[in-house]
C-alpha positions in Angstrom: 0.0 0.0 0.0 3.0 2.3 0.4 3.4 2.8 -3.2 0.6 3.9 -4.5 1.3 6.9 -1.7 4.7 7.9 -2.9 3.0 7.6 -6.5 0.2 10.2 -5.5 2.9 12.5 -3.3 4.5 12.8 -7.2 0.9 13.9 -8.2 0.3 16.4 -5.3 4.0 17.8 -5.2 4.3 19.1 -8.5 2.2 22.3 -8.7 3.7 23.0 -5.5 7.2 22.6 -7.1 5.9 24.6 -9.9 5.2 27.3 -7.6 8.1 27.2 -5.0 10.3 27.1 -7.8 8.7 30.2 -9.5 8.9 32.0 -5.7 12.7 30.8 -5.4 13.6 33.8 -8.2 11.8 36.5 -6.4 13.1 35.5 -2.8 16.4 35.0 -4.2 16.0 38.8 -5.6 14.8 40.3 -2.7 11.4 40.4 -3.3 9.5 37.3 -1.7 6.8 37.2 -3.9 3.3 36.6 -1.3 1.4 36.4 -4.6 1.8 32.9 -6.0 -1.2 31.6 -4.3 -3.3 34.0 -6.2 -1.2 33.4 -9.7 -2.0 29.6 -9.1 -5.8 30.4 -9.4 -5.7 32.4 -12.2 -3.6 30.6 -13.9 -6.0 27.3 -13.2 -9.2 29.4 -14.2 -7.7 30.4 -17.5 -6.6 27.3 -18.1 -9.8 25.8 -18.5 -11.6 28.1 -19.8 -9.5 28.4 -23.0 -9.0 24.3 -22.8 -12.5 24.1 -23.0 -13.4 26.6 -25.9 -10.3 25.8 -28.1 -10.5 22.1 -27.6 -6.8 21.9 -27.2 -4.6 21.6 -23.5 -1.8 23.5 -24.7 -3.9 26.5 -25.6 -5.1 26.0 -21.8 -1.5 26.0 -20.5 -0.6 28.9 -23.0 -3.7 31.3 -21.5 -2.6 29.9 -17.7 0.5 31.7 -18.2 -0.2 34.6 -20.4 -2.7 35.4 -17.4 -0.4 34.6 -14.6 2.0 36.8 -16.2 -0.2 39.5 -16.6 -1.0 39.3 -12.7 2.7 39.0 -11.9 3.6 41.9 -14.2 1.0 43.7 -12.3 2.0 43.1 -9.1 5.6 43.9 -9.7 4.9 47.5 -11.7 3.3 48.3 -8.2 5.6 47.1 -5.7 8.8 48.4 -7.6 7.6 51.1 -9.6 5.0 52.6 -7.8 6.6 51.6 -4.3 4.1 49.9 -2.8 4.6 47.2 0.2 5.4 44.0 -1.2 3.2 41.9 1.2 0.7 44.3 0.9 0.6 43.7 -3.3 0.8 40.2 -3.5 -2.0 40.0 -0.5 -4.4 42.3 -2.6 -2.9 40.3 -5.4 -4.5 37.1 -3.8 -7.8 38.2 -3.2 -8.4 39.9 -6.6 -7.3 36.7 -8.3 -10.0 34.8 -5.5 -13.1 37.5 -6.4 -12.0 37.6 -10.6 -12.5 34.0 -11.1 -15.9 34.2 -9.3 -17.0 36.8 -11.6 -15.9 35.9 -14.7 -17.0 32.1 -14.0 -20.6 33.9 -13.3 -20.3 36.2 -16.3 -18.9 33.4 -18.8 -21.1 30.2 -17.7 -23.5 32.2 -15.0 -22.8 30.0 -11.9 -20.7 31.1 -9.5 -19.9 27.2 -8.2 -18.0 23.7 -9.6 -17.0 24.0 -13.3 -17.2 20.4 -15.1 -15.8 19.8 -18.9 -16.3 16.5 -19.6 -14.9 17.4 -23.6 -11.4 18.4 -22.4 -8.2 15.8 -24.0 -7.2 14.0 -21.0 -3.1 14.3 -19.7 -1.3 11.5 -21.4 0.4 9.6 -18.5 4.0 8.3 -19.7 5.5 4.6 -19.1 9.2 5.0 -18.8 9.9 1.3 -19.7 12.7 -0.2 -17.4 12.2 2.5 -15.2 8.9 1.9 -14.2 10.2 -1.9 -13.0 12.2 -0.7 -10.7 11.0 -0.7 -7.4 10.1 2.1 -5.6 12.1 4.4 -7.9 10.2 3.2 -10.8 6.6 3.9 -9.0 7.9 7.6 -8.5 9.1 8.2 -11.8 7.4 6.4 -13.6 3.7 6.5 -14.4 3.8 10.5 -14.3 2.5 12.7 -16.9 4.0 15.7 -18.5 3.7 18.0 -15.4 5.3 16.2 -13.2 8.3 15.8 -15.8 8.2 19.2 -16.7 8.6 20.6 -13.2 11.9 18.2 -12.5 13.3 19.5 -16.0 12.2 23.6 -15.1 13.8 23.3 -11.5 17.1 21.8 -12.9 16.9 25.0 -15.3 16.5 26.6 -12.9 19.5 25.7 -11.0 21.8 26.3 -13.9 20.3 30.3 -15.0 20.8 31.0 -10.9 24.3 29.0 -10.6 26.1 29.1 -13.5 24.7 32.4 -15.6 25.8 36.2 -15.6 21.7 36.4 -14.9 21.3 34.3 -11.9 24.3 36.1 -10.3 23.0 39.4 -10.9 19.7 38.7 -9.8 20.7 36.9 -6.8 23.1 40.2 -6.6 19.9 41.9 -6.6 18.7 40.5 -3.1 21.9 39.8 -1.1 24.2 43.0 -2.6 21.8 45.7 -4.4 24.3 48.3 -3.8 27.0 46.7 -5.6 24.9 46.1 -8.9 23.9 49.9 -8.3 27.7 51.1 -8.1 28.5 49.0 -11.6 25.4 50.8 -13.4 22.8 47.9 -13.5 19.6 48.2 -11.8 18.2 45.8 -9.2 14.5 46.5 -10.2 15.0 45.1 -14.1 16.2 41.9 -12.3 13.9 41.9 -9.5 10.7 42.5 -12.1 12.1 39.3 -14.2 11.9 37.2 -11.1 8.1 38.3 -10.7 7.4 37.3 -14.4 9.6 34.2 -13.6 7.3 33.5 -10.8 3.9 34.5 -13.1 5.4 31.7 -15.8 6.0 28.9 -13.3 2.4 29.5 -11.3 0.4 29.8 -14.7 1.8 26.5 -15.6 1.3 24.7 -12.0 -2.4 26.5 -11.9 -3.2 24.9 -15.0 -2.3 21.5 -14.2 -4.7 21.5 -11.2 -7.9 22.3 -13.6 -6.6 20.3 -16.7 -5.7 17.2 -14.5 -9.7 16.5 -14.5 -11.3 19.2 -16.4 -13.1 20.6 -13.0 -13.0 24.2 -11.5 -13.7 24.8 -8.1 -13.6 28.5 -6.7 -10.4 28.9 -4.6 -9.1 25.4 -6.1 -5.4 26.7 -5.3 -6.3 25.3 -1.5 -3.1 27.5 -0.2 -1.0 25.8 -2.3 0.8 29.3 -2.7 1.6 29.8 1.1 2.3 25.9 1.3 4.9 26.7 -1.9 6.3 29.8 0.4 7.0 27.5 2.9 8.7 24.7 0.6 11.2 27.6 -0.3 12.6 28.1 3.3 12.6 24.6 4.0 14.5 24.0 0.9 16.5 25.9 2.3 16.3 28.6 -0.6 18.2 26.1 -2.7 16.5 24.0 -5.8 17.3 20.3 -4.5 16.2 21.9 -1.3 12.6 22.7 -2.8 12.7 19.3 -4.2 12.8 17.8 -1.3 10.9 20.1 0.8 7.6 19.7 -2.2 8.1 16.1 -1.9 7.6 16.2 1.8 4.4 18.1 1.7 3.3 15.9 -1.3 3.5 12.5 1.0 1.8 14.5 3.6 -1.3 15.6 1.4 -0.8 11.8 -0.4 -1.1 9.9 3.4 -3.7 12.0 4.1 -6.2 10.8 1.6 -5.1 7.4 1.9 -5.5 7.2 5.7 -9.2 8.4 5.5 -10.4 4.8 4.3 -7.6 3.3 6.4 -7.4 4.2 9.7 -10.8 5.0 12.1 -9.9 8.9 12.9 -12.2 11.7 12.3 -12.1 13.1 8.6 -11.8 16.4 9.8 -7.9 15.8 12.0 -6.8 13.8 8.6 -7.8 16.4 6.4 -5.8 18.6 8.4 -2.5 16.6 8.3 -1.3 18.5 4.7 -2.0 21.9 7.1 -0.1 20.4 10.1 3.1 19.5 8.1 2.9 23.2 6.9 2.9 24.9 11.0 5.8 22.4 11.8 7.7 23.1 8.8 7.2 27.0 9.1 8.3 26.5 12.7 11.0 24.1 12.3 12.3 26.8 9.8 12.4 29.7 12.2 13.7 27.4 15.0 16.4 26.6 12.2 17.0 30.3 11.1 17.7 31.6 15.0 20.1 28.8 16.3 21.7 29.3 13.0 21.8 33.4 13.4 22.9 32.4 16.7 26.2 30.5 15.8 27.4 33.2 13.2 26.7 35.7 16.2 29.1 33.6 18.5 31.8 32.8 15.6 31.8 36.5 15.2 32.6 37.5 18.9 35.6 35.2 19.0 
């Protein structure tokens, strides 16, 4: 039985990944971006609406992230050009993108509840041959569709524009040592404003597989999959294998809790909450993390 849960925590991890990975660019730059959850939901709502009109997924995806970047464009023309609060933006961000969808779900198909396509192309799930006989490695990586594939290959791109790019460094420069880029004649904003379309690119995708996956929109379908994908980021340490990890781990969470409500005899309400509870203790296993850690670079300084 413990397969089919590490199969699933694939499932549920990857439009966290998609998200935490999108976040990683704006943290990195300086400019933690509190708007993913609300890019997620656009990004879903888009999806199917233009899955469902043009007949084709990849229009779907294509709409997810022209909107998601739209939002993210948005939000950082305000926070760096119009210096507005950052966690002020994204908030407002989050609960334009929560009220938008509602209206346009009433305006477009006049209900203002569950959206079902029953027409939509369904994913194509991929058998990686060997691989897939390979056990336990072969029921993770195996048996995926293109998501899931798609979010391994984007973080590993990831990884080499931040690590081994003039880009990466600058916008990393960006968060860590603005000043510097300022002295050498580059500004700080153009890279910080490409990590918030960054972020924009990688939600619209990850909010489109959570609509396309089975053609269904439900108002607020992101769940707080955006604040979850804040917290994979510090857990991961701010690193890409870090998020990896860190999205797996909340993937198994929300993956054991669906299992265990037919398997175990606990009230559907505390098992629900188990994806929520891994969340708090990560959060606070972080800041427990970040002060003893703040804590040794204060004594190494002293002596």
């Amino acid at each position: 039985m413990t397969l089919p849960v590490l199969h699933s925590a694939v499932v549920f991890m990857t439009p966290l990944l998609f998200a935490a990975t999108g976040g990683l660019f704006a943290e990195l730059s300086g400019m933690l971006n509190i708007a993913l959850e609300g890019l997620l939901l656009v990004g879903a709502f888009s999806a199917l609406v233009a899955a469902h009109f043009s007949g084709s997924l990849l229009a779907g995806v294509l709409a997810a992230v022209i909107s998601s970047l739209l939002l993210s464009a948005l939000v950082g023309a305000v926070t760096l050009k119009l210096k507005a609060n950052v966690f002020i933006t994204g908030l407002a961000a989050n609960l334009f993108a929560s009220g938008i969808t509602v209206v346009l779900s009433y305006r477009i198909f006049a209900t203002r509840g569950v959206l079902v396509f029953n027409d939509l192309p369904s994913l194509k799930i991929f058998s990686l041959g060997f691989i897939s006989q390979i056990p336990v490695a072969g029921d993770l990586i195996s048996g995926q569709n293109f998501y899931a594939y798609s979010s391994w290959i984007l973080l590993f791109i990831s990884w080499v524009v931040l690590y081994r790019t003039p880009f990466g460094f600058r916008l990393r420069s960006a968060g860590s040592h603005g000043e510097a880029l300022v002295s050498l004649g580059i500004r700080p904003e153009f890279y910080q404003f490409c990590a918030f379309l960054i972020s924009g690119l990688a939600c619209g995708i990850g909010g489109s597989l959570l609509t396309l996956n089975l053609g269904v929109f439900v108002p607020n379908i992101s769940a707080g999959k955006g604040w979850i994908a804040l917290v994979v980021i510090f857990l991961g340490n701010r690193k890409p294998l870090g998020l990896l990890i860190a999205a797996f781990i909340f993937g198994l969470s929300e993956s054991f809790s669906n299992y265990a409500q037919g398997a175990f005899d606990v009230p559907a309400d505390f098992i629900l909450a188990i994806p929520s509870i891994f969340t708090l203790a990560g959060m606070i296993g972080v800041s427990v993390y970040a002060k003893r850690k703040n804590r040794v670079r204060a004594l190494l300084r002293k002596r």
